[in-house]
C-alpha positions in Angstrom: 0.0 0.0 0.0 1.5 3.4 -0.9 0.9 7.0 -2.2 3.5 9.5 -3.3 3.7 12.5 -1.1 0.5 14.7 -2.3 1.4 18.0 0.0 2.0 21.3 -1.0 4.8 23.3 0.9 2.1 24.6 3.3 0.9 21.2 4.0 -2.1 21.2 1.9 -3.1 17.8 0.1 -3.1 18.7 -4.1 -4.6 15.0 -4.7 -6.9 13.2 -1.6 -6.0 9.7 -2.2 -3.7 9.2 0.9 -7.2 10.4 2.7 -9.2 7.9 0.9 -7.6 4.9 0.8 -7.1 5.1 4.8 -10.6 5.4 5.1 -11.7 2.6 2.3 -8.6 0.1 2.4 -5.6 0.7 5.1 -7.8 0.4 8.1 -9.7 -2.5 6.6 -7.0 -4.5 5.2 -5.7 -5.5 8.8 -9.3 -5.9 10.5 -10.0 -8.6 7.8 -6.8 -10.3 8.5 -7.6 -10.4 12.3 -10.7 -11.3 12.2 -10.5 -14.7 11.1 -9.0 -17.4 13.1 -5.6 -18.9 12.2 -5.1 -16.9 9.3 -2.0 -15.5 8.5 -0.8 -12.4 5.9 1.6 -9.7 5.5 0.6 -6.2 5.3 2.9 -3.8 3.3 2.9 0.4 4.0 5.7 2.5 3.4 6.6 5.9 5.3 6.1 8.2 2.9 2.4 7.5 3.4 2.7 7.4 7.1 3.9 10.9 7.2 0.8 11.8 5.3 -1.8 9.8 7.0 -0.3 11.4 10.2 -0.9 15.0 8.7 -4.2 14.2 8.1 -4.9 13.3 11.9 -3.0 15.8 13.1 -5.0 19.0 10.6 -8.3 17.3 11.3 -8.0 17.2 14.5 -7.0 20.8 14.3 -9.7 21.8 12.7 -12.2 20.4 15.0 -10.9 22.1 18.0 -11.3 25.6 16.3 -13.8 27.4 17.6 -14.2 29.7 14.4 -15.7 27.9 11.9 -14.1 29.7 8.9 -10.8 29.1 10.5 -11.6 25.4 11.3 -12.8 24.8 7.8 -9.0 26.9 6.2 -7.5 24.3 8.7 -8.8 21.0 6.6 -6.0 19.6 4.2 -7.7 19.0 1.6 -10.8 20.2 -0.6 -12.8 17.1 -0.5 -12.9 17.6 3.6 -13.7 21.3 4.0 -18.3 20.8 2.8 -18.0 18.7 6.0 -18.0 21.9 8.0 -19.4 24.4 5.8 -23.3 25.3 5.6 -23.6 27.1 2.6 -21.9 26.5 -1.4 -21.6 29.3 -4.2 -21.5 28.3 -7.8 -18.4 27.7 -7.7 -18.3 24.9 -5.1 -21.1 23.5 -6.1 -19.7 22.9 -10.0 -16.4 21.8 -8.3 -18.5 19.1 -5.6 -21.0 18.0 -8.8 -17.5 16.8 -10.8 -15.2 15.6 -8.2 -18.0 14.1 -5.6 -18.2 11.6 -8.5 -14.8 10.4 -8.0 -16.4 6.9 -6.6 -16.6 3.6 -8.2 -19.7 4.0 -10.3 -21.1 0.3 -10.2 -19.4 -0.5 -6.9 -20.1 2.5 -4.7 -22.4 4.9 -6.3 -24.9 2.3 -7.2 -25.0 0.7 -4.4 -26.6 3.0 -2.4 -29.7 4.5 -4.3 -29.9 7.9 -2.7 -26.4 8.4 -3.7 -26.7 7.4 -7.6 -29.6 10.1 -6.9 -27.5 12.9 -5.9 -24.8 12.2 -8.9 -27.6 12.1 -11.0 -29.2 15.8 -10.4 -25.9 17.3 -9.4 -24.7 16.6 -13.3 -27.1 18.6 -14.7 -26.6 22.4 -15.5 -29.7 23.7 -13.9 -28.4 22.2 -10.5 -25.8 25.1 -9.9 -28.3 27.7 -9.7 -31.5 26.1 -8.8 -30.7 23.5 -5.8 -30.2 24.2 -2.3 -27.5 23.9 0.3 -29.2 20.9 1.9 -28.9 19.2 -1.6 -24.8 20.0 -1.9 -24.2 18.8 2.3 -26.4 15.8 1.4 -24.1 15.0 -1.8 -20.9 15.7 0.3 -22.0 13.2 3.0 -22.6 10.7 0.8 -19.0 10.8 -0.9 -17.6 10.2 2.0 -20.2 7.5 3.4 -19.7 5.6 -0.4 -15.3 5.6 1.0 -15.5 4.5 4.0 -14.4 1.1 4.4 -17.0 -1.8 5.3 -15.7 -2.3 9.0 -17.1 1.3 9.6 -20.2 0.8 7.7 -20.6 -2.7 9.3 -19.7 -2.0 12.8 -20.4 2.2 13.8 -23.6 3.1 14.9 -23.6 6.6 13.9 -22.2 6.1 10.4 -25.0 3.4 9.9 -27.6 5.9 11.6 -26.3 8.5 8.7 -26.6 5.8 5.8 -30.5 4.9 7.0 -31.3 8.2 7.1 -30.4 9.2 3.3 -31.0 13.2 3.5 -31.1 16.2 4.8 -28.5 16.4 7.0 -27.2 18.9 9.8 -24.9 20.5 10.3 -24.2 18.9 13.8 -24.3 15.5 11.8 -21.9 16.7 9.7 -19.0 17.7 12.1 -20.1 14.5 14.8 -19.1 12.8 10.8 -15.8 14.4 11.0 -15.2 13.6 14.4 -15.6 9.7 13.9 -14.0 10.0 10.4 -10.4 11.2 12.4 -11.5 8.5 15.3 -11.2 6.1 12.7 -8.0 7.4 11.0 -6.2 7.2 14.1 -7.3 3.4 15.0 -6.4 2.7 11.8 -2.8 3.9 11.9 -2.2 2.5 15.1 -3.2 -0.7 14.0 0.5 -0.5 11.8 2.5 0.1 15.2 2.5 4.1 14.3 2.0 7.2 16.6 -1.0 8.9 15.5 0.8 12.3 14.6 4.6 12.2 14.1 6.3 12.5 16.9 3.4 11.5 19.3 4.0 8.5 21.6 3.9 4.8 20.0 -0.2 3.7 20.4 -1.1 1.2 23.0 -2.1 -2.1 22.5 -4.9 -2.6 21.8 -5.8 0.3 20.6 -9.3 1.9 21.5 -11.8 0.8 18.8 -13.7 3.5 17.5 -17.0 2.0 17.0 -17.6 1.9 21.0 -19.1 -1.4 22.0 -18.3 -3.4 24.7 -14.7 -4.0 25.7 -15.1 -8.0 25.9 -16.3 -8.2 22.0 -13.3 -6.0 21.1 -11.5 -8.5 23.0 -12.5 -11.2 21.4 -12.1 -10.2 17.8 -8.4 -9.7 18.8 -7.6 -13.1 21.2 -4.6 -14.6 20.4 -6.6 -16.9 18.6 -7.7 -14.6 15.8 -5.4 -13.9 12.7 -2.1 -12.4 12.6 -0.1 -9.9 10.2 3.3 -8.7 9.9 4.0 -5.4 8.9 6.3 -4.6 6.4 8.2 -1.6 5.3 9.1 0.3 1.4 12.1 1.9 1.3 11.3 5.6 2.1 9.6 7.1 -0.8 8.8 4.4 -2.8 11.5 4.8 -5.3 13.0 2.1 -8.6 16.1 1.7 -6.6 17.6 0.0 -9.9 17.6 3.0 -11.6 18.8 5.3 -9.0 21.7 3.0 -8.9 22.1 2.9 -12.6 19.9 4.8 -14.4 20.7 2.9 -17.9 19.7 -0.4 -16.0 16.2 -0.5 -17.8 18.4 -0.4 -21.2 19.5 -4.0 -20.1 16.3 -5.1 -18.4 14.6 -4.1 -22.1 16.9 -6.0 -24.3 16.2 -8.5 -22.3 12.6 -8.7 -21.8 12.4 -7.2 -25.5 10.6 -4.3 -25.3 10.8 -1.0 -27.2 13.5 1.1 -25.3 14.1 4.7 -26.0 17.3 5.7 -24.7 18.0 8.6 -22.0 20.8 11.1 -22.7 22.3 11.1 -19.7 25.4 9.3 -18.1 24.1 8.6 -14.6 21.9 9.4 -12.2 24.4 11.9 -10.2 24.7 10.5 -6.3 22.4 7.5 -7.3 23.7 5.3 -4.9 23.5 7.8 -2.0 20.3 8.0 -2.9 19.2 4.7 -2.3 21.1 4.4 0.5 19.2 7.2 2.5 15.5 6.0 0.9 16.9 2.5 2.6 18.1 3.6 6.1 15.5 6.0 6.7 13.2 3.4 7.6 14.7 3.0 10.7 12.5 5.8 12.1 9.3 3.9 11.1 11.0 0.3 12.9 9.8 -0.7 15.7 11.0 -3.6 18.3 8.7 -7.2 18.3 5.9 -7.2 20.9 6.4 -3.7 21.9 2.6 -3.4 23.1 3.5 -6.4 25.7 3.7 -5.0 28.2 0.0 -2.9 28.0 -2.1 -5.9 26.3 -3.7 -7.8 29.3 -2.6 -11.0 27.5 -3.5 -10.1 24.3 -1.1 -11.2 21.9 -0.3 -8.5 19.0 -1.6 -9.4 16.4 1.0 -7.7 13.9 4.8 -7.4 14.1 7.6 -5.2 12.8 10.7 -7.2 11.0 13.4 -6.0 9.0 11.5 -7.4 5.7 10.9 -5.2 2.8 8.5 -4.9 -0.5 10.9 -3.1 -3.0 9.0 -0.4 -4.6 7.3 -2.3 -7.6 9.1 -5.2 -6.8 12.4 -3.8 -8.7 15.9 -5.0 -7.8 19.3 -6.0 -9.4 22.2 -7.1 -8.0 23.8 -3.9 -6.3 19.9 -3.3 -4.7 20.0 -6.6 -3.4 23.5 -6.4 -1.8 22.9 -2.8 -0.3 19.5 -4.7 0.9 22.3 -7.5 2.7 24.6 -4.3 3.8 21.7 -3.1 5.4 20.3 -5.7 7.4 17.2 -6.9 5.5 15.5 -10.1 6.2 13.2 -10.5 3.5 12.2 -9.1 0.2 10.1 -9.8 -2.8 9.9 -9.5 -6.4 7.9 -11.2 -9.5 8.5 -14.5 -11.5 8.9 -13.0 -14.8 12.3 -11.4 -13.2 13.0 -14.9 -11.8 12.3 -16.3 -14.9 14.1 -13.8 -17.5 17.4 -14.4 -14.8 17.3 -17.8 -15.0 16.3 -18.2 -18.1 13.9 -20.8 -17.6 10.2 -21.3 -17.3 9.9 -20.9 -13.6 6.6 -23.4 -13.6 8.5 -26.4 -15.0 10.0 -28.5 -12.5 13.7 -28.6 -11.8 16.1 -31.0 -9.7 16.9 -29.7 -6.3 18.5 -32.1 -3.4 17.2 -35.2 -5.3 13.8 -33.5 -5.8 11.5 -32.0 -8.1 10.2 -28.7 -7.9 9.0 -25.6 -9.3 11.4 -22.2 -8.9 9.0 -19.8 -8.9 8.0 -21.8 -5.0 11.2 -21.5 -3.5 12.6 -19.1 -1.4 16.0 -18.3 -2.3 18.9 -17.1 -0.5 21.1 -13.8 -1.7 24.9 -14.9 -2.6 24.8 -16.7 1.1 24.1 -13.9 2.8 21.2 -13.7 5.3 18.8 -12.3 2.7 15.6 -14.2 1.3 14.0 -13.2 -1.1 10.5 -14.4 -2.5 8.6 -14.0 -6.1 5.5 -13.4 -7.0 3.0 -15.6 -8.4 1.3 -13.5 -11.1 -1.2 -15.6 -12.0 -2.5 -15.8 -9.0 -2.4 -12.3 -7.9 -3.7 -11.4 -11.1 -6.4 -13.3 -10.2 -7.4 -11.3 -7.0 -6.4 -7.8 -8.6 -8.4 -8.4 -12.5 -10.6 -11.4 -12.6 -12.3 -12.5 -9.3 -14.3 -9.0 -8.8 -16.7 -10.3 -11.6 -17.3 -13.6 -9.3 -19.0 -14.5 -6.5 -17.3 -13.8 -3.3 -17.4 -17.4 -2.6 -16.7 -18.7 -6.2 -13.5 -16.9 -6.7 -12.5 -17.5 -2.7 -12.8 -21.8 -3.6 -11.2 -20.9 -6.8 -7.9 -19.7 -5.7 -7.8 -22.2 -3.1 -8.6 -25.2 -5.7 -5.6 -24.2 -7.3 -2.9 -23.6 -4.0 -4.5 -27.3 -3.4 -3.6 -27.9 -7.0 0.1 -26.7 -6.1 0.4 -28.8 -3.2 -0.4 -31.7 -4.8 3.0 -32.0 -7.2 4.8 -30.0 -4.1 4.2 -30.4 -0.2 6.8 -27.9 0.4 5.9 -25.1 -2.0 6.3 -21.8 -0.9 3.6 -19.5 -2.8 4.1 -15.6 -2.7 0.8 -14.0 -3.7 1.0 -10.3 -3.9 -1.0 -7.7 -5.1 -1.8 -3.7 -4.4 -3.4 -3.4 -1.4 -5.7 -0.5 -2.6 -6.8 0.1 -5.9 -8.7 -3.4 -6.4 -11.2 -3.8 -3.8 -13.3 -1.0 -5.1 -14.6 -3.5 -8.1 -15.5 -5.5 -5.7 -19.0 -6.2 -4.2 -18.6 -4.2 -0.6 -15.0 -3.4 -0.9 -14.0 -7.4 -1.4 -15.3 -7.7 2.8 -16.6 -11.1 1.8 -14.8 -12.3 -0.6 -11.4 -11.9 2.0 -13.2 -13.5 4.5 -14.1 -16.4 3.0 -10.4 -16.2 1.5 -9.0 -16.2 4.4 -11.3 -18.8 6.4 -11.1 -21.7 3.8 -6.8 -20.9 4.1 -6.9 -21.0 7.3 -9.1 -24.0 7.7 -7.2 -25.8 5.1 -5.2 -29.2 5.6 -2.8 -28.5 3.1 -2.2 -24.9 3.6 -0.1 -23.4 5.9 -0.2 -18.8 5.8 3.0 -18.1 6.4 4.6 -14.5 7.4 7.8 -13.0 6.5 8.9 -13.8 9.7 8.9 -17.6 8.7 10.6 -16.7 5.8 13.2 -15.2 6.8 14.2 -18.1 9.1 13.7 -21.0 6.7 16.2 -23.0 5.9 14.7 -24.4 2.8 16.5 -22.1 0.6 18.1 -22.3 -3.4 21.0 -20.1 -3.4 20.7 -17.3 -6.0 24.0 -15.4 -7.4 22.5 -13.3 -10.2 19.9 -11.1 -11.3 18.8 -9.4 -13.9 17.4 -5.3 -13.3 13.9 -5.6 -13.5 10.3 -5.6 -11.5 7.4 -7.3 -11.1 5.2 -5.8 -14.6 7.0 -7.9 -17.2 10.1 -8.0 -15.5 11.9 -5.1 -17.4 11.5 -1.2 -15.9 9.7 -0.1 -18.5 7.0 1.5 -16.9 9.5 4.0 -15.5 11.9 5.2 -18.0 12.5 4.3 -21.8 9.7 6.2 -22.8 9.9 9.7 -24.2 7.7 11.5 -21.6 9.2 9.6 -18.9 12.7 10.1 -20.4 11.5 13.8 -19.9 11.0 13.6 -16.4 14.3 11.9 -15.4 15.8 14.8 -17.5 13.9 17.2 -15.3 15.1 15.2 -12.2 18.5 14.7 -13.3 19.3 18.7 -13.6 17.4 19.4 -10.0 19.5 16.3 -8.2 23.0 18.1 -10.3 21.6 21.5 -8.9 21.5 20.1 -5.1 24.5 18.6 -4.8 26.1 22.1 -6.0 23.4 23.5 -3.3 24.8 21.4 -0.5 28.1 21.4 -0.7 27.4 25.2 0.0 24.6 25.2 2.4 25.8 26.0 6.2 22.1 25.4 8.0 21.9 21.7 9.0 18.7 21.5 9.6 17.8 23.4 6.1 20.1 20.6 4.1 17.9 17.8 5.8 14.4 19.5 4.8 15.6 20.2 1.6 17.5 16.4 1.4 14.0 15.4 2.4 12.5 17.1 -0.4 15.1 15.6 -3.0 14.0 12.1 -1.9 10.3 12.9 -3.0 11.1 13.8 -6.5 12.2 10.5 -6.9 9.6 8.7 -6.1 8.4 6.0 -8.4 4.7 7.4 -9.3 5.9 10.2 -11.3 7.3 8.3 -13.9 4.8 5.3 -13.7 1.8 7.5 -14.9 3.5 9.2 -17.9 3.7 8.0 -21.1 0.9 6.6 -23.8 -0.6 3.5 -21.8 -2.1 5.9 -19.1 -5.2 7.7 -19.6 -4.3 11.9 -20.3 -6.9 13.4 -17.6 -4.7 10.9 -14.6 -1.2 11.5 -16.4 -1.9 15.4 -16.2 -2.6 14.7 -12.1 0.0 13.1 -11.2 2.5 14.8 -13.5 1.3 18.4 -12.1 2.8 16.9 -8.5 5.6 16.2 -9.7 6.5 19.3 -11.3 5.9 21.0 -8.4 7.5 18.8 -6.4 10.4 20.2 -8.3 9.5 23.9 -7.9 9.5 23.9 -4.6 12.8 22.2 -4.5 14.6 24.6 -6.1 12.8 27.3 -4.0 13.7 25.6 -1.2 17.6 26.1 -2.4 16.9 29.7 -2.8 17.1 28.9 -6.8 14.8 30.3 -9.6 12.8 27.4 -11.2 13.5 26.6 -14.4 11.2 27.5 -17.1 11.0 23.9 -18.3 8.9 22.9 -15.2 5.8 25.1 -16.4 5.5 23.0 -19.2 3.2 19.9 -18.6 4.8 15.9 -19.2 1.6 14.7 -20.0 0.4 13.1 -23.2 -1.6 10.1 -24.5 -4.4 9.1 -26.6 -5.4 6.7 -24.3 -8.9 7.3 -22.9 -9.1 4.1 -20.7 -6.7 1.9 -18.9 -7.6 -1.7 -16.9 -8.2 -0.5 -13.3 -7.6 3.4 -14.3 -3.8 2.2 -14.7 -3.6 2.3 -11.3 -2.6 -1.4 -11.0 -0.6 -3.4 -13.8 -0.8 -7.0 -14.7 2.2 -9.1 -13.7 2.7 -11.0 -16.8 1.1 -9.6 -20.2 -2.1 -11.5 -20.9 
């Protein structure tokens, strides 16, 4: 689960998905896990979001204890929050709440609540600027944010289900109490990921107060040590291609290789690449936590999650020299996809190979980094593709016996397979019916209740012994196994060029720069430019109106750097990256297949 960093210099949010997601996904993700007995999963986050989703609690909260409501409602992050606390819209809300309180899955989560699909309905039409009331525009801003909030809210909050029953007209009162258990939520949720609340706040208790406020024995009981468990995982700091920043004419290799079409970049490196990495790498040790640290406050509850030194690389992209800075640094575990494995090894990874008198598969191994410590895992993409394409047409329950039919399947040729399924933990579940709440669960309870399958956590992982030694690797991720989503392109050539001269203009800038705590804002900065997401989006297989989004982030991302440096912008950054002919993309383009069906 991640997001680029969306703010603004003075905090504000340009994009709310950070805000969303938390609301939808992050805080239902682990609630699903935990809720079913014996089950097992790993839960990816990186800090980048973390910081975000801590802003959020920390402005909302702000807001709400401002006792003038002009200032309260300046206070909000982001656009999408402020209708909560106002009473009255001009034309010019109202056009920009009819357009972007659309921004829901249409089937999914308009639809499905009939009141809703009303509002979008009316709001579309021209006359409604002029001719509706304020009642209509608070009624429509409720609903956008009753449509995102994930099912354990709608399923298990009195007030938010006493807000869905009634449909209309609401109050103002109704509308801030909505707020209030909006940020309740938000800060469950990211304590339920072992993070303080706001950034430098204390480390949550265990557990944490559920927001919906029943009685303390049912809480109990959903979390008793014999309910499921999840391990927490970390993404280097701003989700960025580490391949690249290493060597930037790595995708070059990756795309002869995978044979793809590959347009150069005119540069010779990317300046302090390495560097780079490094401090994306060890700047997860603020977001770290020791095992069991909620032991001591849990009245015998076991934790249910746990903090290991395992990582998701962003995109699942190594090469060698990631994977050996992974080993410098103390890594445990990390992941990446079979079509890597398999363009390394040159083999098809699903045929069976000899290994200690045996036969098995590659792809269901774990293998062990150049006999270092490090174990690394790979993607099925078959079966992950499953979960994040196919099975949101099916029945919860269809699809749920499906994917378990076929890790039975698995097992029967191999008792000791080792199957890494791994998909975005966002962007799917709003195709599915209620957010995918029971399709997981019945996921989850026929894996748990399985004979022949055991969940396993990176923890296990990383302590197996049942390892095949791996010495090479190719540069590459988990979509195709090449980096062409990120570079080779001309528009995302274009935006390495833009990076490349910013990253030459730093290093000038601090070698110069006498303010310590300046150089580590503005080396905080430099680390978000190089986040992955800028260079995903760009380019012809992404629809224009997203491109032009993200890419606006980006460049100003950039801006403010230079500002930052005390350094006039250059002109090149007004111009916009974006272009494509593309007018749709599976899933928006938010989420790529592994292999190319």
């Amino acid at each position: 689960m991640h997001q680029p960093d969306y703010r603004t210099p003075d905090g504000d949010f340009m994009l709310p998905w950070v805000y969303l997601h938390a609301l939808k996904d992050y805080i239902d993700m682990p609630l699903n896990i935990m809720s079913v007995s014996g089950m097992k999963a790993n839960v990816n986050i990186t800090p980048v979001l973390i910081d975000q989703w801590q802003d959020y609690n920390l402005k909302i909260e702000q807001a709400l204890s401002e006792s003038d409501r002009n200032k309260s409602i300046e206070l909000l992050p982001n656009r999408f929050l402020k209708p909560l606390l106002m009473d009255s819209f001009d034309v010019g809300w109202r056009r920009w709440m009819a357009k972007h309180y659309r921004q829901s899955n249409p089937e999914r989560m308009i639809a499905r609540f009939e009141h809703y699909q009303s509002l979008v309905n009316i709001s579309s039409q021209n006359f409604s600027f002029k001719y509706l009331n304020n009642s209509f525009y608070s009624d429509l801003a409720v609903w956008f944010h009753l449509a995102w909030c994930g099912e354990w809210m709608k399923k298990h909050d009195d007030f938010i289900k006493f807000l869905i029953k009634k449909e209309t007209a609401y109050t103002q009162e109704e509308k801030r109490s909505f707020l209030k258990r909006i940020l309740k939520w938000l800060k469950y949720g990211l304590s339920l990921y072992g993070q303080p609340e706001v950034k430098g706040a204390n480390l949550p208790l265990w557990p944490p107060e559920f927001p919906y406020l029943i009685e303390k024995e049912t809480y109990r009981k959903l979390l008793s040590k014999n309910k499921g468990e999840y391990t927490v995982t970390l993404t280097p700091y701003c989700h960025p291609i580490l391949p690249l920043l290493i060597d930037i004419h790595s995708g070059d290799i990756s795309a002869q290789i995978s044979q793809v079409e590959y347009e150069p970049l005119d540069v010779d490196e990317y300046p302090e690449g390495f560097k780079s990495a490094k401090k994306h790498i060890e700047r997860l040790k603020y977001y770290w936590w020791e095992e069991n640290w909620g032991e001591a406050y849990n009245n015998n509850l076991r934790n249910p999650f746990s903090l290991v030194k395992a990582i998701w690389p962003a995109e699942g992209a190594i090469s060698e020299k990631t994977l050996d800075m992974f080993s410098d640094e103390g890594i445990e575990v990390c992941a990446s996809g079979e079509e890597l494995l398999a363009m390394s090894m040159g083999a098809n990874v699903h045929e069976f190979v000899s290994f200690k008198g045996c036969a098995v598969m590659p792809l269901y191994r774990v293998f062990r980094w150049k006999e270092t410590p490090l174990r690394i895992i790979f993607r099925d993409s078959g079966l992950s593709d499953l979960i994040g394409f196919t099975y949101s047409k099916w029945r919860g329950d269809d699809a749920a016996n499906d994917l378990v039919n076929k890790l039975h399947s698995i097992d029967d040729f191999d008792k000791d397979a080792c199957v890494a399924i791994i998909l975005d933990g966002e962007n799917a579940w709003e195709h599915y019916y209620e957010n995918g709440f029971y399709f997981l669960r019945d996921l989850y309870s026929l894996i748990s209740s399985s004979s022949k399958i055991n969940p396993l956590s990176v923890k296990d992982i990383a302590v197996t012994e049942n390892c095949i030694n791996l010495d090479n690797i190719y540069p590459g991720s988990w979509v195709y196994g090449n980096l062409a989503m990120w570079i080779g392109e001309k528009q995302k050539n274009a935006a390495w060029i833009l990076l490349v001269n910013a990253k030459k203009m730093y290093i000038k800038w601090v070698k110069i720069a006498d303010n310590d705590e300046k150089i580590l804002k503005v080396e905080e900065q430099m680390l978000k430019c190089e986040a992955s997401d800028w260079f995903w989006w760009l380019g012809p297989n992404n629809p224009l109106y997203i491109q032009s989004q993200i890419e606006k982030v980006f460049r100003k991302h950039l801006k403010n750097l230079y500002i930052m440096m005390g350094i006039e912008p250059p002109s090149a950054l007004d111009n916009s990256l974006a272009t494509s002919d593309l007018t749709f993309a599976e899933l928006g383009g938010a989420m790529k297949r592994g292999r190319k069906s």
